[in-house]
C-alpha positions as YAML, in Angstrom:
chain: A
units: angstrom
residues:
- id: 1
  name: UNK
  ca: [12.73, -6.00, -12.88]
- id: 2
  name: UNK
  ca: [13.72, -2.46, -10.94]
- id: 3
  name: UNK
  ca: [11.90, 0.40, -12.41]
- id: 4
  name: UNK
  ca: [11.05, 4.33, -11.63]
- id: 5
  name: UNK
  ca: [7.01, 4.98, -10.88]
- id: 6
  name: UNK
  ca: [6.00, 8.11, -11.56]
- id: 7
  name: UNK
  ca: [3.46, 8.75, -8.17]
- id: 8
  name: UNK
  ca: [1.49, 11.90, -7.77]
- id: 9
  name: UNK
  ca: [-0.75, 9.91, -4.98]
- id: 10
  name: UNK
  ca: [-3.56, 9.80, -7.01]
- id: 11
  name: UNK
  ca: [-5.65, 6.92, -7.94]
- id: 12
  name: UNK
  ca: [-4.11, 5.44, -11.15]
- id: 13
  name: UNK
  ca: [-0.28, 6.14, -10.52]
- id: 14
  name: UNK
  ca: [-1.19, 4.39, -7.09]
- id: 15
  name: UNK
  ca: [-3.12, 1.73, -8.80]
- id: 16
  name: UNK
  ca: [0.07, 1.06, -10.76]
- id: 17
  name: UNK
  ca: [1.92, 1.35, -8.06]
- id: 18
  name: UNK
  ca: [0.52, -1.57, -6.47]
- id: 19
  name: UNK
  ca: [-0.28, -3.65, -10.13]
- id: 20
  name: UNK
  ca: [3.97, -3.25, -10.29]
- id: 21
  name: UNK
  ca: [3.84, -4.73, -6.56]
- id: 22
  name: UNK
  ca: [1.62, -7.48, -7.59]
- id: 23
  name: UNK
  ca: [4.51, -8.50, -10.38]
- id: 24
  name: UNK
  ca: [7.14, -8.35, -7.75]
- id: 25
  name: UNK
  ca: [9.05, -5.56, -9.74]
- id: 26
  name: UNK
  ca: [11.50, -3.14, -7.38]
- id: 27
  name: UNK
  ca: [9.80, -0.22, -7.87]
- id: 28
  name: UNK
  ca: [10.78, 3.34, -6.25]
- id: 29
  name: UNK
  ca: [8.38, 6.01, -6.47]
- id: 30
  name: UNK
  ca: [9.36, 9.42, -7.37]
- id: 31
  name: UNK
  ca: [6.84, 12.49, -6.86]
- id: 32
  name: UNK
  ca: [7.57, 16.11, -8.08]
- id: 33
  name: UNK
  ca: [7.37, 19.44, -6.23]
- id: 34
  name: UNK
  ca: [7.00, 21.90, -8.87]
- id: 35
  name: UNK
  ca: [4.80, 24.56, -6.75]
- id: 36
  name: UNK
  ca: [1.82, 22.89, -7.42]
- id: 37
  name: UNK
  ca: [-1.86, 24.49, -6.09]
- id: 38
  name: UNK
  ca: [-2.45, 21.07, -4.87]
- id: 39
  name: UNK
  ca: [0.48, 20.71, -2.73]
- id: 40
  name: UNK
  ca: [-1.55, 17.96, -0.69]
- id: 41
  name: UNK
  ca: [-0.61, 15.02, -2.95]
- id: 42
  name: UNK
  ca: [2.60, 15.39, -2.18]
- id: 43
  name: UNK
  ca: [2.62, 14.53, 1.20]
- id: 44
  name: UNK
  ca: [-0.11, 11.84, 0.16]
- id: 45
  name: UNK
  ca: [2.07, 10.42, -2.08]
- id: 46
  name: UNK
  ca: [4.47, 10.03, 0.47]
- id: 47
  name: UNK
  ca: [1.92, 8.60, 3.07]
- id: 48
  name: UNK
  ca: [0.55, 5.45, 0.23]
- id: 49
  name: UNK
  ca: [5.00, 4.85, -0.43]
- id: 50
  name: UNK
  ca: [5.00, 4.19, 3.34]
- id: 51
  name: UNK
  ca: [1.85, 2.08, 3.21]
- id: 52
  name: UNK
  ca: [3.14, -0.06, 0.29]
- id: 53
  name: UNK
  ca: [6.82, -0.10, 1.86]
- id: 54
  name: UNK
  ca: [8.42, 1.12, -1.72]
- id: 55
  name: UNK
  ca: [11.31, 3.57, -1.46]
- id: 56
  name: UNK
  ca: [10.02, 6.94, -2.00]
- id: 57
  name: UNK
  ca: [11.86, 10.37, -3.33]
- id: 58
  name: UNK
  ca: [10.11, 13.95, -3.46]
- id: 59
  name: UNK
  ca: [11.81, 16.09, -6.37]
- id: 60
  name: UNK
  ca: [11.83, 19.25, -6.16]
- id: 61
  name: UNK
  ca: [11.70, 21.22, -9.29]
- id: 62
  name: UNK
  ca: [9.73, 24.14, -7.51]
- id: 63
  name: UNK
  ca: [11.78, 26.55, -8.99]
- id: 64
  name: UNK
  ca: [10.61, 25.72, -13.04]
- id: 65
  name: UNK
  ca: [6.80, 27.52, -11.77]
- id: 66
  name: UNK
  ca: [7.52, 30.45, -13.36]
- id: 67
  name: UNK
  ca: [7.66, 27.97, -16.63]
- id: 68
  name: UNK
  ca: [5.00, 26.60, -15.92]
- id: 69
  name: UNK
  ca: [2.63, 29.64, -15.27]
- id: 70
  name: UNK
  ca: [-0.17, 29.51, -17.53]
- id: 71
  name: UNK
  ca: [-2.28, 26.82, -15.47]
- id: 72
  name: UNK
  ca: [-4.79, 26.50, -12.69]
- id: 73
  name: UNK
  ca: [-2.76, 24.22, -11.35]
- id: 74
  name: UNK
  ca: [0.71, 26.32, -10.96]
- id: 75
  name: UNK
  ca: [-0.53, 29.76, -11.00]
- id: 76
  name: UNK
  ca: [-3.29, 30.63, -8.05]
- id: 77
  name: UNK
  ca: [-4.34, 33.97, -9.83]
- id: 78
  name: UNK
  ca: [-5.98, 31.59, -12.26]
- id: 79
  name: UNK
  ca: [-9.25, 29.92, -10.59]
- id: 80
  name: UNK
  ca: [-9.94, 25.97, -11.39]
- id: 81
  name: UNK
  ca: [-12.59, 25.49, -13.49]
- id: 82
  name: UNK
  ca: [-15.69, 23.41, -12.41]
- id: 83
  name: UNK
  ca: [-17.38, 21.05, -15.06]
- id: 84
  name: UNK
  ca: [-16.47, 17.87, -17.21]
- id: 85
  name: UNK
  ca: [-13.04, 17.19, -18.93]
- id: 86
  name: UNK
  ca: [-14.73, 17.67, -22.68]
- id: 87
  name: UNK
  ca: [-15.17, 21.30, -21.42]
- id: 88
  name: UNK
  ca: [-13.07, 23.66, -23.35]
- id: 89
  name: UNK
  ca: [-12.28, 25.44, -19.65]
- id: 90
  name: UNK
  ca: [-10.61, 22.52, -18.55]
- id: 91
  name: UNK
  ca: [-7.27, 23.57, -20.66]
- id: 92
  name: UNK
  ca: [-6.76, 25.61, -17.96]
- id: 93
  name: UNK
  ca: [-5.67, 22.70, -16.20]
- id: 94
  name: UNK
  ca: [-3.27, 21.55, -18.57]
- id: 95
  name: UNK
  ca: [0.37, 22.43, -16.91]
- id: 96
  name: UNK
  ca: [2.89, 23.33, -19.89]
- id: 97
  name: UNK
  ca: [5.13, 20.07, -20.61]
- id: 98
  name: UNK
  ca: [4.61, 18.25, -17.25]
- id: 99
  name: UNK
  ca: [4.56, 15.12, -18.08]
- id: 100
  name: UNK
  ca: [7.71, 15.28, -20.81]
- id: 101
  name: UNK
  ca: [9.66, 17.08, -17.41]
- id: 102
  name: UNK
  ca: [8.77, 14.16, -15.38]
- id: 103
  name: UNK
  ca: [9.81, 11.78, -17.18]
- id: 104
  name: UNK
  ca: [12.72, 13.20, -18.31]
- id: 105
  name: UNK
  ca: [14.27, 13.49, -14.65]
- id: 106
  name: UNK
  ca: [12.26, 9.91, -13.93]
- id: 107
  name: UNK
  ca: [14.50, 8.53, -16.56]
- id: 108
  name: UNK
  ca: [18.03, 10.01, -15.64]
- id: 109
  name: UNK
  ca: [17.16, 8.37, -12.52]
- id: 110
  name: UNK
  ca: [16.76, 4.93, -13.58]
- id: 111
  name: UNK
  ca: [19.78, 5.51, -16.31]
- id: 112
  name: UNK
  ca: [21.88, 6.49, -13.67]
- id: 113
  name: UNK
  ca: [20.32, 3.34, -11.03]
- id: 114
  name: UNK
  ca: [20.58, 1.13, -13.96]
- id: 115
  name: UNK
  ca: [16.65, 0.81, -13.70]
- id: 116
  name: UNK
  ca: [15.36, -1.36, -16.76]
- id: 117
  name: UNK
  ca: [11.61, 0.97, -16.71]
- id: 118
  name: UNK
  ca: [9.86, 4.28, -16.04]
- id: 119
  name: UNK
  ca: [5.96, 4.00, -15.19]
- id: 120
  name: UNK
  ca: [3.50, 6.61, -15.68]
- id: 121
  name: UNK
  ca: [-0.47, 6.50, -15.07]
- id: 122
  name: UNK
  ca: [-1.34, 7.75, -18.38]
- id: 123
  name: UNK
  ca: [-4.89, 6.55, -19.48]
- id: 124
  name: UNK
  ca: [-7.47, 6.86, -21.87]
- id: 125
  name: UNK
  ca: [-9.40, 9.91, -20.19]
- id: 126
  name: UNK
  ca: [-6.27, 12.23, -20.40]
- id: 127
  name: UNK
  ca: [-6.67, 11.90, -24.47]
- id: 128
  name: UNK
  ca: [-9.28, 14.48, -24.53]
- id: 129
  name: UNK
  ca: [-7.45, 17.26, -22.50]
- id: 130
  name: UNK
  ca: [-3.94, 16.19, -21.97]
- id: 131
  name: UNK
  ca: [-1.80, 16.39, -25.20]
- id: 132
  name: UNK
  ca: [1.34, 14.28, -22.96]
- id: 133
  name: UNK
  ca: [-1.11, 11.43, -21.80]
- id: 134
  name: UNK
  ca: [-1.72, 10.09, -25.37]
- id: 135
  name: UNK
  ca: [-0.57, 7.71, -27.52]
- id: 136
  name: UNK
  ca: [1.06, 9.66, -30.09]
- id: 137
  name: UNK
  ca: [3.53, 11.32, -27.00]
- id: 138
  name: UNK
  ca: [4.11, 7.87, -25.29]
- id: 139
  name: UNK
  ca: [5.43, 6.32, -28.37]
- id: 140
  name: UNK
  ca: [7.48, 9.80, -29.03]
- id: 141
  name: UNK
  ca: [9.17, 9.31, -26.11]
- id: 142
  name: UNK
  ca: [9.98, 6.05, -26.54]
- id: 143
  name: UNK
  ca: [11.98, 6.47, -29.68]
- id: 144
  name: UNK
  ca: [13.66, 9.58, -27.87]
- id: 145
  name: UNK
  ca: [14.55, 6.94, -25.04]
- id: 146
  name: UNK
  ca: [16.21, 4.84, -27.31]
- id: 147
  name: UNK
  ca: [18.52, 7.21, -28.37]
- id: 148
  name: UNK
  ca: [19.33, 9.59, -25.25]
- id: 149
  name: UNK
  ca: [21.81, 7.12, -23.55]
- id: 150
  name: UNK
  ca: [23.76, 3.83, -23.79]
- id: 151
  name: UNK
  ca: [21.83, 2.19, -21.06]
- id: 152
  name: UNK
  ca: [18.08, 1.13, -22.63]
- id: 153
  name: UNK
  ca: [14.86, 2.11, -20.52]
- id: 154
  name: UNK
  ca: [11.67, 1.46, -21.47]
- id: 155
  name: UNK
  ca: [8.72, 3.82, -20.77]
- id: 156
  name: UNK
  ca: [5.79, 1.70, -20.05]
- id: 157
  name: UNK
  ca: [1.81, 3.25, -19.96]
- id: 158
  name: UNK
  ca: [-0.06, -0.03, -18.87]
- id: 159
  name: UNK
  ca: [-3.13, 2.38, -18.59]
- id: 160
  name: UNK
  ca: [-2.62, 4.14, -21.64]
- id: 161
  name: UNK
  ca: [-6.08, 2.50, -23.28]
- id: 162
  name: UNK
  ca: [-8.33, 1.98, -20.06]
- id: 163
  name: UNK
  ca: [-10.74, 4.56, -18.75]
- id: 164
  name: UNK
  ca: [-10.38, 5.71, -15.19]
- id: 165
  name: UNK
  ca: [-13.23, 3.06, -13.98]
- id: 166
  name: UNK
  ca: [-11.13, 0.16, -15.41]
- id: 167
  name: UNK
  ca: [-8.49, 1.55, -12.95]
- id: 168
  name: UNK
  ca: [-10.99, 1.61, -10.10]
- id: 169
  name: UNK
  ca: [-12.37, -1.76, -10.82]
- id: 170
  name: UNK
  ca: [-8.23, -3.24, -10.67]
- id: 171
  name: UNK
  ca: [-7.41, -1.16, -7.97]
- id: 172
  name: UNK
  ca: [-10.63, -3.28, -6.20]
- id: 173
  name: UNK
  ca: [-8.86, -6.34, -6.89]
- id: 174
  name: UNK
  ca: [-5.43, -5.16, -5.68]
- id: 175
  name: UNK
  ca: [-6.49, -3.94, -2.77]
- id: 176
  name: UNK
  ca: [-5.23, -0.06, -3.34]
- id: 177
  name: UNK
  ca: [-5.97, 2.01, -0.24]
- id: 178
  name: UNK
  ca: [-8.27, 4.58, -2.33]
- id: 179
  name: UNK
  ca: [-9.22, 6.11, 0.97]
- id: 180
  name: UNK
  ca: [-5.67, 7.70, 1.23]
- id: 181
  name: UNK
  ca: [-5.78, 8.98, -2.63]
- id: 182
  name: UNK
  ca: [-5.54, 12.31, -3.53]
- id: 183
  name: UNK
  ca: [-7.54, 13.41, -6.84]
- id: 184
  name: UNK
  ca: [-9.15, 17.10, -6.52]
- id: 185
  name: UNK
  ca: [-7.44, 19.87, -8.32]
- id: 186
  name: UNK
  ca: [-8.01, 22.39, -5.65]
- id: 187
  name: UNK
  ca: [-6.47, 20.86, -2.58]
- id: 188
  name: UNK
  ca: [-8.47, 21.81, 0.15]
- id: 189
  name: UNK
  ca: [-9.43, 19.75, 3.49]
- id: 190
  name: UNK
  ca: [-12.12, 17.58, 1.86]
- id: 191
  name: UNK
  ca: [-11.99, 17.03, -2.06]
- id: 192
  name: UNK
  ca: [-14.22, 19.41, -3.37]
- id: 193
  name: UNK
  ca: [-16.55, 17.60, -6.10]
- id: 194
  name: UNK
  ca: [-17.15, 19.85, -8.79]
- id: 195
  name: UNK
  ca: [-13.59, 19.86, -10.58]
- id: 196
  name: UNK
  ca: [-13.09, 17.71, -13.32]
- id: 197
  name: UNK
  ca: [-10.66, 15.94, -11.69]
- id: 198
  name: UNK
  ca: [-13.05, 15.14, -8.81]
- id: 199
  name: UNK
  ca: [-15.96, 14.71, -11.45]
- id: 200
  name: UNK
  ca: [-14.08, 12.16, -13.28]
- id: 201
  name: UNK
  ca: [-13.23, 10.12, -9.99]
- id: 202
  name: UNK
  ca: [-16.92, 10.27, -9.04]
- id: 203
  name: UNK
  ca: [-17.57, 8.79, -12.58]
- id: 204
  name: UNK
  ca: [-14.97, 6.15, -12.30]
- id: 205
  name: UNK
  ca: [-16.05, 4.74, -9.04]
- id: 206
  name: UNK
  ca: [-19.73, 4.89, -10.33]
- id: 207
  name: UNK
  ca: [-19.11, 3.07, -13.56]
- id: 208
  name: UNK
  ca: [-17.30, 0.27, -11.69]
- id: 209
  name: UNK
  ca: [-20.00, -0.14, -9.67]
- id: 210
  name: UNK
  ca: [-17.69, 0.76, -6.27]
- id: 211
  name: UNK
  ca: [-18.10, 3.76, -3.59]
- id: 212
  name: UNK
  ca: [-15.90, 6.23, -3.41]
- id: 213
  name: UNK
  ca: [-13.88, 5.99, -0.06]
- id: 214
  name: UNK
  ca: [-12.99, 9.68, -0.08]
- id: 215
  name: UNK
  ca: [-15.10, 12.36, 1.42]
- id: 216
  name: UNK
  ca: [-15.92, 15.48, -0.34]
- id: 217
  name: UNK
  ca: [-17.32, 18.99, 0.52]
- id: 218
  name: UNK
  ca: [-20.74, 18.45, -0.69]
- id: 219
  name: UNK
  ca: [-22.59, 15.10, 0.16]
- id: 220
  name: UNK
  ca: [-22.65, 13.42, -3.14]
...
């Protein structure tokens, strides 16, 4: 099978990066510049494509931000909240649409390579905060794929019902190189432990029963 990953460098879309390996599918990895705060993943994402030897494609939609403005994550006047997902602050983390741009262009891609998938890393801790990581969206967007073109793709969310320690405890087994993941909203040197991004990472590897390979600013 020859599908279209979805990689931000983080720890599920790299987990299902390598789970696609593990099933032999031809898998190319697309990751999005859209002026994100955390510019870091992207060259992250780059550096685990090399590692796994999967072709690898940055696209550059940097010039949507000003779209995409009302978010932590795209606007740097806005400061990243610290605390837990279930916290009401975290919206401001939420980036307008991402995930229905992404796959949009991730699917014109494999329409136009004659891909027969797109993967995302969707799972069951974006429900809370993320209105394009649930169920209800994925299966929107799969009756819109059946109708935008001639040539069928599937959208596939393998991780659209397990939490992120499920994903920890399978990347274990697959041997994903968590040390080179990028999770923290805030992209400095060290990830920085307080964001909820970082909080639920901390959670995942601690449920799982695994340490965390990543350093981070404070000693956890």
């Amino acid at each position: 099978m020859k599908a279209k990953l979805i990689l931000s460098g983080g720890m599920d879309s790299t987990t299902l990066l390598y789970l696609l390996k593990s099933r032999g599918v031809e898998v190319e990895a697309l990751t999005f510049d859209y002026g994100q705060r955390h510019r870091k993943e992207i060259a992250v994402a780059a550096a685990i494509a090399k590692v796994a030897s999967v072709p690898h494609r940055v696209v550059d939609i940097s010039t949507l931000n000003p779209f995409l403005g009302n978010s932590s994550q795209t606007n740097p006047a806005i400061p990243v909240p610290e605390g837990r997902y279930d916290e009401e602050s975290m919206k401001a983390t939420v980036v307008p649409n991402r995930n229905m741009i992404f796959l949009a262009v991730a699917v014109a891609a494999a329409i136009s390579d004659k891909a027969d998938a797109v993967y995302y890393g969707a799972h069951a801790g974006d429900h809370t905060i993320y209105p394009d990581c649930r169920p209800a969206f994925v299966g929107a967007m799969r009756r819109a794929l059946k109708l935008c073109d001639w040539h069928k793709v599937r959208l596939c969310a393998p991780f659209l019902k397990k939490t992120k320690g499920d994903i920890a405890a399978l990347g274990y087994i697959l041997k994903v190189p968590f040390h080179l993941t990028w999770t923290c909203y805030k992209g400095m040197e060290k990830h920085c432990g307080k964001c909820g991004a970082c909080n639920e990472r901390k959670g995942a590897f601690a449920k799982a029963g695994l340490l965390d390979p990543v350093p981070y600013e404070e000693a956890q």
